[in-house]
C-alpha distance (Angstrom), angle and dihedral (degrees) to the residues before:
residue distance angle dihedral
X1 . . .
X2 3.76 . .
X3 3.61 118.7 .
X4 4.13 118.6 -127.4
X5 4.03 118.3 -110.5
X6 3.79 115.5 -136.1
X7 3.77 112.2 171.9
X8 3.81 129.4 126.5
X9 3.54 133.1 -74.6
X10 3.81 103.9 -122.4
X11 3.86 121.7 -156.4
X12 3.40 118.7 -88.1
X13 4.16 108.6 -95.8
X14 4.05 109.0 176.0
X15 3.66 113.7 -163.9
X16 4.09 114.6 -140.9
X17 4.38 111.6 -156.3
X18 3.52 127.7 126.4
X19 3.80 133.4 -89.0
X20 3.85 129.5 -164.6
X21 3.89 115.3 -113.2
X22 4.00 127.0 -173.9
X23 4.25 89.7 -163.5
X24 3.64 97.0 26.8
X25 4.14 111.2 108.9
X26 4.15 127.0 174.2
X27 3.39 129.4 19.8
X28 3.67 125.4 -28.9
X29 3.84 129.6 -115.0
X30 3.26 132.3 -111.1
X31 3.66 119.7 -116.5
X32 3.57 88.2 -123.7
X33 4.13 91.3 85.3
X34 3.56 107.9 49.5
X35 3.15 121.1 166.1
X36 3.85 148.2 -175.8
X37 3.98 124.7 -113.9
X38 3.88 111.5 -160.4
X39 3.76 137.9 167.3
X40 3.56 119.2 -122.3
X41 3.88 136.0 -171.0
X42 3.83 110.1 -133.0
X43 4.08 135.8 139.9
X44 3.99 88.7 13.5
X45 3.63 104.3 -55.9
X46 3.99 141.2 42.5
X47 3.20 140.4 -92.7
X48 3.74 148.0 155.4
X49 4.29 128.9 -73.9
X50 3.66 128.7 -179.3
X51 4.02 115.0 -153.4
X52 4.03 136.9 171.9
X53 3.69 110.9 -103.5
X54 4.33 81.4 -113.1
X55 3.35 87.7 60.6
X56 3.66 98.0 -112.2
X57 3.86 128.0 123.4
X58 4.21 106.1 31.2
X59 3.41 113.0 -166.8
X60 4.13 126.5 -168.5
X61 3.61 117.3 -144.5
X62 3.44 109.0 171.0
X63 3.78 129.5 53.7
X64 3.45 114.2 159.9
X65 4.25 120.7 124.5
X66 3.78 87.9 -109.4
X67 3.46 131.8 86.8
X68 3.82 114.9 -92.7
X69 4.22 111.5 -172.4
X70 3.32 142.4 159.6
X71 3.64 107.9 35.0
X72 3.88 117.2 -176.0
X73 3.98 120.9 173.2
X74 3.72 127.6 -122.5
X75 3.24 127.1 -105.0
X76 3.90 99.1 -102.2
X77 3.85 88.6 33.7
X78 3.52 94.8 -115.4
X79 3.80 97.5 112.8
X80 3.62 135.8 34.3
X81 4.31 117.9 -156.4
X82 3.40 112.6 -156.3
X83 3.99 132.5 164.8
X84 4.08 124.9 -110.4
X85 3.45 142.9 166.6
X86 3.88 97.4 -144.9
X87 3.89 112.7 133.4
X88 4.01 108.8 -100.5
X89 3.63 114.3 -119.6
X90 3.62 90.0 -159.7
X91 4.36 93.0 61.5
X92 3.82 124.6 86.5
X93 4.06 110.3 -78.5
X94 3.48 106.3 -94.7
X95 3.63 104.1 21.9
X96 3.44 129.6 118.3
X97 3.64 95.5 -103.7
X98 4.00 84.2 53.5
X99 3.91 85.5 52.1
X100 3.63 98.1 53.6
X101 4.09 80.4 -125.7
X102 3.94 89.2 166.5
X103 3.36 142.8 -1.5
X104 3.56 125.7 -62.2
X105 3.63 148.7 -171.6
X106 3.90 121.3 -103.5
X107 3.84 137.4 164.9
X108 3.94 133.1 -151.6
X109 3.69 134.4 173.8
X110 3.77 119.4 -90.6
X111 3.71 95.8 -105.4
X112 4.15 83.0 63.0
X113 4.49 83.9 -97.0
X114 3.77 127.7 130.9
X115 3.85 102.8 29.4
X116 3.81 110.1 -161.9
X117 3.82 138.5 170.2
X118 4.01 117.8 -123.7
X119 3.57 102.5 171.3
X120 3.76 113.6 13.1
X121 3.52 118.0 130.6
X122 3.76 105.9 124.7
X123 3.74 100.5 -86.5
X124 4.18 110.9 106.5
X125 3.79 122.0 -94.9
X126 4.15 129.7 -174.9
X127 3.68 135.2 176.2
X128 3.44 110.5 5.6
X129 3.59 123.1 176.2
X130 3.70 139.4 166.8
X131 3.95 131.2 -87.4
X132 4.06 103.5 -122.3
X133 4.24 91.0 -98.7
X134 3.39 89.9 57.3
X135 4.07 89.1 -117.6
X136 3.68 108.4 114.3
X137 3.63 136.3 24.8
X138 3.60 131.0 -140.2
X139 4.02 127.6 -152.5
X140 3.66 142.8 150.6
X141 3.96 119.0 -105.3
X142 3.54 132.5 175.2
X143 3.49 105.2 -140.2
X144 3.46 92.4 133.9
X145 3.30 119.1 50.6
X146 4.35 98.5 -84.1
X147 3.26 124.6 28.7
X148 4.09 120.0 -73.3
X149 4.21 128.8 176.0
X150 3.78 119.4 -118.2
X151 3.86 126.3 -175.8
X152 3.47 109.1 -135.9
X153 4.63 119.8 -153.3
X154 3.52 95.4 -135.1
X155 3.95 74.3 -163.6
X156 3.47 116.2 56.2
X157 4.17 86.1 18.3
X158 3.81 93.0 -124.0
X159 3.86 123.4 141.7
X160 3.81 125.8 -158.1
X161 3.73 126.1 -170.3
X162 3.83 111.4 -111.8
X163 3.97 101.1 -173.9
X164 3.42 140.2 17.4
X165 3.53 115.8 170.7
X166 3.80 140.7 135.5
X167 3.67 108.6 -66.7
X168 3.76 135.2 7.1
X169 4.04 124.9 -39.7
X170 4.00 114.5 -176.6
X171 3.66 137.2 130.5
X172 3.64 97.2 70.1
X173 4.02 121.2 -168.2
X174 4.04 118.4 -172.9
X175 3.33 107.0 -144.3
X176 3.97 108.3 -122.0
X177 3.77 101.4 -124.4
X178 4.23 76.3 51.2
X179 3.93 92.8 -126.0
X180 3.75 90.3 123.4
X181 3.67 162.9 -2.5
X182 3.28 135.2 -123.9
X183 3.57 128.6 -157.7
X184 3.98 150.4 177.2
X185 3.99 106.2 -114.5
X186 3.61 117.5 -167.1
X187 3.96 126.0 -172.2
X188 3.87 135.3 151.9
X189 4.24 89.3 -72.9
X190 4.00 97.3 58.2
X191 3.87 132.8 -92.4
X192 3.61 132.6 -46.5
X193 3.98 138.5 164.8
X194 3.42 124.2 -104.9
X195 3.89 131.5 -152.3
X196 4.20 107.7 -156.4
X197 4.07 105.6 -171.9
X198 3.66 99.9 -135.2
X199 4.05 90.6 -149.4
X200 3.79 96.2 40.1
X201 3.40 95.6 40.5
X202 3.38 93.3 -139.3
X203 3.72 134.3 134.7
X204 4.29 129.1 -157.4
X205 3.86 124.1 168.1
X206 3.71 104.7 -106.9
X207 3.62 95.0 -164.4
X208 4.11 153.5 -3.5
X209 3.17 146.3 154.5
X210 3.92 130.7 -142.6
X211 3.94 104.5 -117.4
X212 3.51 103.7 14.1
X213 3.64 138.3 84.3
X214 3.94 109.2 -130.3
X215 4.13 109.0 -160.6
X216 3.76 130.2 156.8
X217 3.74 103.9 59.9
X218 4.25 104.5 -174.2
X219 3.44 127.0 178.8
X220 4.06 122.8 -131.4
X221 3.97 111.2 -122.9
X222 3.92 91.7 -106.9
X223 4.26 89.0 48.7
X224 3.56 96.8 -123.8
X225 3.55 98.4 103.0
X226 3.95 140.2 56.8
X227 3.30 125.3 -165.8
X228 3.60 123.2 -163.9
X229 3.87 151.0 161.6
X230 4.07 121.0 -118.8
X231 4.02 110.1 -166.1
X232 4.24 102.7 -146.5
X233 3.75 121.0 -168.4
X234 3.67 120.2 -164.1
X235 4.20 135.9 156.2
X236 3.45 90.0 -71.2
X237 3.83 104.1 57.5
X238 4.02 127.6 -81.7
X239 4.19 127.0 -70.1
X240 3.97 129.5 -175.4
X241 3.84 117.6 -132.9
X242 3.49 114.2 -156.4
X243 4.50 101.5 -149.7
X244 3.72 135.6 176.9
X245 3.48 119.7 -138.1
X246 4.02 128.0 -159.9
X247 3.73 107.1 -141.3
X248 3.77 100.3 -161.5
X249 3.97 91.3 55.9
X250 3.32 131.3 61.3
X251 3.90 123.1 -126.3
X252 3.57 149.6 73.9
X253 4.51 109.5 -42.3
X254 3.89 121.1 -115.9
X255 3.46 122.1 -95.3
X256 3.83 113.5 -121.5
X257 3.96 98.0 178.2
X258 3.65 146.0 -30.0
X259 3.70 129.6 -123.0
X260 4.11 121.7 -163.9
X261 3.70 120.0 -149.8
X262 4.54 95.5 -8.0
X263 3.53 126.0 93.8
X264 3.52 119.1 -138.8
X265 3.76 135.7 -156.0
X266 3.58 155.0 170.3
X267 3.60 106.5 37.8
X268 3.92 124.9 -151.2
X269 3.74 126.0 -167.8
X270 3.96 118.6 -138.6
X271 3.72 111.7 -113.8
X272 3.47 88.2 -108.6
X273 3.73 103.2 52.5
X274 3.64 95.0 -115.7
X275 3.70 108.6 90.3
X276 4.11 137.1 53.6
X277 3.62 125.7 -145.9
X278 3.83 120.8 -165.4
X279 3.67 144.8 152.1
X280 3.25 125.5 -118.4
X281 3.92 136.8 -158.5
X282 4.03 125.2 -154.7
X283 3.87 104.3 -164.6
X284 3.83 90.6 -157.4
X285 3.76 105.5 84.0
X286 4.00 88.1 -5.5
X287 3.53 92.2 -101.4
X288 4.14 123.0 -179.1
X289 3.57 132.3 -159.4
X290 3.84 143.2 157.9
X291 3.82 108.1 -128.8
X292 4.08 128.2 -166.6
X293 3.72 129.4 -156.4
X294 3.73 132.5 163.4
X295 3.66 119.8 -119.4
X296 3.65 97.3 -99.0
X297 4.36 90.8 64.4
X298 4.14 82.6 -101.2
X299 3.59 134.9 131.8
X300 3.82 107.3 7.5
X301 3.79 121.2 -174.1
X302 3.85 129.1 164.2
X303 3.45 128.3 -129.0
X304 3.81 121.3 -109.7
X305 3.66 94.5 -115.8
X306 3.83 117.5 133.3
X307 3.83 98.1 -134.9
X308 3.79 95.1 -13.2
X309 4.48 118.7 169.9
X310 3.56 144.5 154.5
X311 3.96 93.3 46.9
X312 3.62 117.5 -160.5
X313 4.00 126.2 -166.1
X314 3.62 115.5 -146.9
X315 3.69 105.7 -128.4
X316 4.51 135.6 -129.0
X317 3.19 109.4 -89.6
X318 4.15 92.5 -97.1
X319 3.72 133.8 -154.5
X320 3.90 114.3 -48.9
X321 3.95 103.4 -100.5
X322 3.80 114.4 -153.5
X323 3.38 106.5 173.4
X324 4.27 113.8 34.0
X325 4.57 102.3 179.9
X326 3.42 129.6 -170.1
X327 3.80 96.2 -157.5
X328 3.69 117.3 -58.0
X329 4.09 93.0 -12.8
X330 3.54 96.5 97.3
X331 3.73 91.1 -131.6
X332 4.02 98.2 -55.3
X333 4.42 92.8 124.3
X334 3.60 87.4 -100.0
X335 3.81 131.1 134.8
X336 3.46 128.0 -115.0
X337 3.57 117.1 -82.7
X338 4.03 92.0 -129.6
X339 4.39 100.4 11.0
X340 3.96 110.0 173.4
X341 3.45 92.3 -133.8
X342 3.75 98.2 71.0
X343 3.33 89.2 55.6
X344 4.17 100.8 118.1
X345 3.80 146.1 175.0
X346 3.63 115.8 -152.7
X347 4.44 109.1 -161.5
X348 3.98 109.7 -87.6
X349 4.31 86.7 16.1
X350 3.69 139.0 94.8
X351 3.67 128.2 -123.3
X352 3.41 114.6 -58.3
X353 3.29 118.1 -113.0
X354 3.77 112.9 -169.9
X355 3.86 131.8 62.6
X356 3.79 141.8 -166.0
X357 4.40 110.7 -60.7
X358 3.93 90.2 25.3
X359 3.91 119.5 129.8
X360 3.79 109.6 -141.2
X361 3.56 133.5 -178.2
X362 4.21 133.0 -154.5
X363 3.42 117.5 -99.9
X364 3.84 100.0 166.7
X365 3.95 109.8 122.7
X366 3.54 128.3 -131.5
X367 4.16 100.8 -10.4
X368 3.91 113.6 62.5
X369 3.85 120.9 -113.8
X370 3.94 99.8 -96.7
X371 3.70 105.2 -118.8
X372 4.68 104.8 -147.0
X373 3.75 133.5 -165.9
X374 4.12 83.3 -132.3
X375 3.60 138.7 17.2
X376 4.19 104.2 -88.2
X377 3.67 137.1 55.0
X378 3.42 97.0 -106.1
X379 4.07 86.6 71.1
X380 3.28 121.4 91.7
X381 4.03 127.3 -90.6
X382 3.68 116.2 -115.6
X383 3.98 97.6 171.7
X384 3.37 138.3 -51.0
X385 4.11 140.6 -108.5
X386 3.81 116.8 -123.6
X387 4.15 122.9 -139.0
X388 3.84 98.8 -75.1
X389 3.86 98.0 27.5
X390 3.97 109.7 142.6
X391 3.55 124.2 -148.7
X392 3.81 149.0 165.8
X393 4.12 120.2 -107.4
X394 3.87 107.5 -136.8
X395 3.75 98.9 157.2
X396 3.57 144.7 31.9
X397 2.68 147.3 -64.4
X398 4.37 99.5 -111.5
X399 3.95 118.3 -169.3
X400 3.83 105.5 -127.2
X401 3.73 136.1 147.1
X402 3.63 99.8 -3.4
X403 4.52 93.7 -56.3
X404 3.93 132.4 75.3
X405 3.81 112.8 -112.3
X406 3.38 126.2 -156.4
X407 3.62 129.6 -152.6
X408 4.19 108.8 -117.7
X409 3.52 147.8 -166.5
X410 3.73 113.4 -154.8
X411 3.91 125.0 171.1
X412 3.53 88.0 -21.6
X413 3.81 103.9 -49.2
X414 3.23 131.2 99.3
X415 4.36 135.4 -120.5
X416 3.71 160.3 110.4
X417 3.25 123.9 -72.2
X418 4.22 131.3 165.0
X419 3.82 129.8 -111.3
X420 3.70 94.9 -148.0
X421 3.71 145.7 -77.7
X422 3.75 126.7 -84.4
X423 3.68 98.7 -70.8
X424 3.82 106.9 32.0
X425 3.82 131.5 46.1
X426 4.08 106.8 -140.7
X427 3.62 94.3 -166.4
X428 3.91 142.2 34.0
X429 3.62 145.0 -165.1
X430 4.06 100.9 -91.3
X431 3.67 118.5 -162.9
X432 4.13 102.9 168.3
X433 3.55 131.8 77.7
X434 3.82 120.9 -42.4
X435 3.63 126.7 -145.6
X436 3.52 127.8 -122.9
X437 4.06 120.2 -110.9
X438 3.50 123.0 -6.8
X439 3.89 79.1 147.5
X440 3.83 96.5 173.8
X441 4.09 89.1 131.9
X442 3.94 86.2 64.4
X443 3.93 99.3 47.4
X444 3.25 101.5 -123.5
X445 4.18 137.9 56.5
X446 3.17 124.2 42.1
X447 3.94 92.1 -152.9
X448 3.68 140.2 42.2
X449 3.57 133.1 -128.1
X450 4.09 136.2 -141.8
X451 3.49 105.6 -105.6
X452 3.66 123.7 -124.5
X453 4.02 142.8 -154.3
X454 3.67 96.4 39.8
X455 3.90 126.7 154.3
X456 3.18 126.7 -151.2
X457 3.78 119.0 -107.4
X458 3.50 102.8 -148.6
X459 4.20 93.3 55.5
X460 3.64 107.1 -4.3
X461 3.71 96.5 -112.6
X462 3.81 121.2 154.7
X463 3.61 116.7 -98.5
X464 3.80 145.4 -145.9
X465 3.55 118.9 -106.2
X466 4.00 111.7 -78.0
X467 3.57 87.9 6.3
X468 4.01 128.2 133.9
X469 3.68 145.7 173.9
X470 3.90 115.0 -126.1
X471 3.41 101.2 -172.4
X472 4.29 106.3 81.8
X473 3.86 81.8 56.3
X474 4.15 92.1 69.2
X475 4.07 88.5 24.8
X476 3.82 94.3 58.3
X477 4.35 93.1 46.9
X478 3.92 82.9 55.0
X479 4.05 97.4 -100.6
X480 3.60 139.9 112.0
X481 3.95 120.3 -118.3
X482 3.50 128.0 -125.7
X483 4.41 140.5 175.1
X484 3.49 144.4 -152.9
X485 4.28 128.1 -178.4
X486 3.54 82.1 -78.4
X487 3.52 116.9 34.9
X488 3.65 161.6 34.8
X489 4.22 120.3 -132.8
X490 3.37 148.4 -170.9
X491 3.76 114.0 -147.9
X492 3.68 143.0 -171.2
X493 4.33 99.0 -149.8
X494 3.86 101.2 -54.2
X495 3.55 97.2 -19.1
X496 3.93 119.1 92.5
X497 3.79 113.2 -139.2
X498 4.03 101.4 175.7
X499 3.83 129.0 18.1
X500 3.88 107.9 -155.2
X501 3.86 124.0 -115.9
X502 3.72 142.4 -174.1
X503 4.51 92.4 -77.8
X504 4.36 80.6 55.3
X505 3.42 102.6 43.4
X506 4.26 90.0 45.4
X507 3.80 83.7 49.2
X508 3.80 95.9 60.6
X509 3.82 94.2 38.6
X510 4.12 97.5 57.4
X511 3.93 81.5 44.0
X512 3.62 95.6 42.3
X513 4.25 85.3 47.6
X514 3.50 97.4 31.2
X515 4.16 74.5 -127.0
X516 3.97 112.2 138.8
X517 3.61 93.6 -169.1
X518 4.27 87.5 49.3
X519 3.65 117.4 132.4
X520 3.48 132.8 -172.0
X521 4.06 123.7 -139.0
X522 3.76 137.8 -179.2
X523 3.65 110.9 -122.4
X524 3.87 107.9 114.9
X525 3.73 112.5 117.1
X526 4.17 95.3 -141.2
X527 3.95 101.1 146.9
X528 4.41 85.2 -120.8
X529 3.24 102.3 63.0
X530 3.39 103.9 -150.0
X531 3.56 92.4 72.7
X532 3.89 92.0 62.8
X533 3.83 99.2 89.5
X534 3.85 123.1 119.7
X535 3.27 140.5 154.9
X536 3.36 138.6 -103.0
X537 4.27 139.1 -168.2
């Protein structure tokens, strides 16, 4: 059972400072006009309303024939995201970005201005939302089969997979002090939220109930609270209980109100943490509606929307955030070099051990490591990787046919290949010096080569053969570059916010070549070892 919340309502304070924005542009609001953004379904279709938390003043934003949902606002509330399946202008004719086969992910100014695509290339996108500097988005896609978050650099327009574990994880909220996320996880036993720890890495189910589905997860503007909705079903029909849970204590959340026989959904705190906002759906006669209540279950009024839903608050201008991370990224979109969460056992495996932006190596003896166009060994065999081969991890890893496969990149081309069986590991995390060639994944020779006729890309001067300049790759995200015996780095003034690997340093040499199949290896003998890089074809 949950227990009821009875506290006071206190008086609305809004707190006015500046936060950073990459979309934001012109002079920010005060918190004095917030406002709610909402999705509503009128003239045959969707699309996007701004209103005054009174009710007064709707505004419609949106007016193309597709369906435009799921509006949230940017941090500085410049910007508003918000998911469509309109075709995207910008995507080669006749693809299924040009289509509008799925849903995508678009941006327009607040005033409804400026509509853009982000993310619309075909595949299908849901609840995105912004990191708490306005620098990265995060979203659900289903690229993979279920459901998986990926943080997306609205800078340097790189995307890096966030989760990827059994069952469905979607409705991601960044917590505004950007400590965490919270998420909707969905597997075979029922729904739950998650908490990941974007500096650990690290993800633990926060909450979940046996027999319900519990959706909605939104964060309080001071992060220590989550609200959220849990859908029960029992003999005498279904109701949605809208809670609030206290993440630094343990127990059962606060119930804020109950609703028989409606479903509600995507929750949105008032800028001063006194208020809900919600939709809510009536089966019987399909009715929509955007309801308020205060935190204490008192005072609920609707909205006068006609089928208004997915309600979202704009928030008080909050603390300035400099420096958002996702766990040891230092706020560049990536993943965690090590997260928990990808942590997975296939059936007839053990534990994997590598993830997305290692470099591995082939320890199998005797037999090569087969090298697959797809993960399972009913796809076909493009090559294979000898004992010692070294390679990049891009994908993975996939359950399939009794093994874990992970998505490659070896000599330049790309496949599946198989961490091992359920006694031996065939491949390892490999952080020394790789050898050139062993190109059995491309068919062919056996040996690599120093490249030659590259330019450098920071001043176009001719280079040396298997030579490189590493410093446009930092210069062109916006951040200075750095070096110690060991290493290569991006940095932000003394701090270090990316240490280059083997997918970075492969980047700059097919650019640096204009090679594709380029690849860089660490063989020099310079006595700093960062400096030993070349690459290779």
């Amino acid at each position: 059972m949950v227990k009821r919340l009875s506290i006071v309502v206190m008086s609305c304070i809004l707190l006015s400072v500046i936060v950073l924005s990459a979309w934001g542009q012109g002079k920010p609001k005060t918190a004095n006009d917030a406002e709610i953004v909402f999705s509503e379904l009128r003239d045959g279709n969707r699309d996007i309303y701004i209103i005054n938390p009174d009710g007064t003043n709707e505004r419609r934003l949106t007016t193309h024939d597709a369906e435009d949902r799921q509006p949230v606002w940017s941090p500085d509330r410049l910007s508003i995201l918000f998911s469509s399946n309109r075709p995207n202008p910008n995507a080669a004719a006749d693809s299924p970005g040009a289509r509008g086969d799925n849903f995508g992910i678009w941006v327009m100014d607040a005033d409804g201005g400026n509509q853009r695509p982000v993310l619309a290339d075909g595949e299908y996108y849901e609840f995105a939302s912004w990191s708490p500097d306005g620098a990265q988005i995060i979203y659900a896609t289903s690229r993979h089969g279920t459901l998986d978050l990926y943080v997306y650099n609205l800078s340097t327009q790189q995307a890096q997979r966030l989760t990827q574990d059994a069952g469905d994880e979607t409705e991601p909220a960044w917590s505004p002090d950007g400590a965490s996320i919270a998420y909707t996880w969905r597997t075979d036993d029922g729904s739950s939220i998650a908490l990941y720890d974007t500096r650990a890495g690290q993800t633990r189910r926060l909450y979940g109930l046996p027999g319900s589905e519990i959706i909605s997860p939104a964060w309080s503007t001071d992060s220590t609270r989550l609200a959220f909705v849990s859908q029960l079903f029992d003999e005498g029909g279904f109701y949605s209980e809208i809670n609030i849970f206290t993440v630094a204590e343990a127990g059962e959340p606060d119930a804020v109100t109950v609703i028989n026989g409606q479903f509600a959904n995507s929750i949105s705190w008032s800028p001063d943490d006194t208020s809900l906002a919600y939709g809510l759906f009536q089966p019987r006669g399909a009715v929509r509606s955007i309801q308020l209540v205060n935190v204490d279950g008192q005072n609920l009024r609707q909205l006068p929307t006609d089928a208004g839903d997915e309600p979202n608050w704009s928030l008080p201008q909050g603390a300035r955030v400099l420096a958002v991370q996702v766990g040891e990224s230092g706020g560049q979109g990536a993943a965690p070099t090590r997260p928990a969460t990808q942590t997975v056992q296939c059936p007839g495996t053990q534990p994997s051990r590598l993830v997305v932006g290692d470099t591995a190596r082939v320890t199998l003896d005797g037999d090569s490591n087969r090298f697959r166009a797809g993960p399972g060994t009913n796809r076909n065999q493009i090559g294979t990787i000898p004992r010692g081969g070294v390679f990049e991890v891009i994908g993975g890893p996939e359950c399939a046919n009794g093994y874990a496969w992970y998505q490659v990149r070896y000599n330049g081309r790309d496949g599946w290949t198989a961490e091992g069986d359920s006694r031996t590991y065939w491949t390892e995390r490999y952080t020394g010096t790789a050898q050139a060639g062993g190109g059995g994944s491309s068919g062919g020779s056996t040996g690599g080569r120093l490249l030659t006729g590259g330019r450098g890309l920071t001043n176009g001067a001719a280079l040396n053969a298997g030579e490189f300049q590493v410093e446009y790759y930092c210069n062109r995200q916006g951040y200075g570059i750095s070096n110690d015996n060991t290493n290569w780095y991006c940095t932000s003034g003394s701090r270090r916010v990316q240490t280059l690997g083997q997918a970075d340093f492969n980047r700059i040499c097919r650019e640096t070549y204009s090679n594709a199949s380029a690849y860089a290896v660490r063989d020099g003998n310079n006595r700093v070892a960062a400096y030993n890089w070349r690459c290779y074809g």
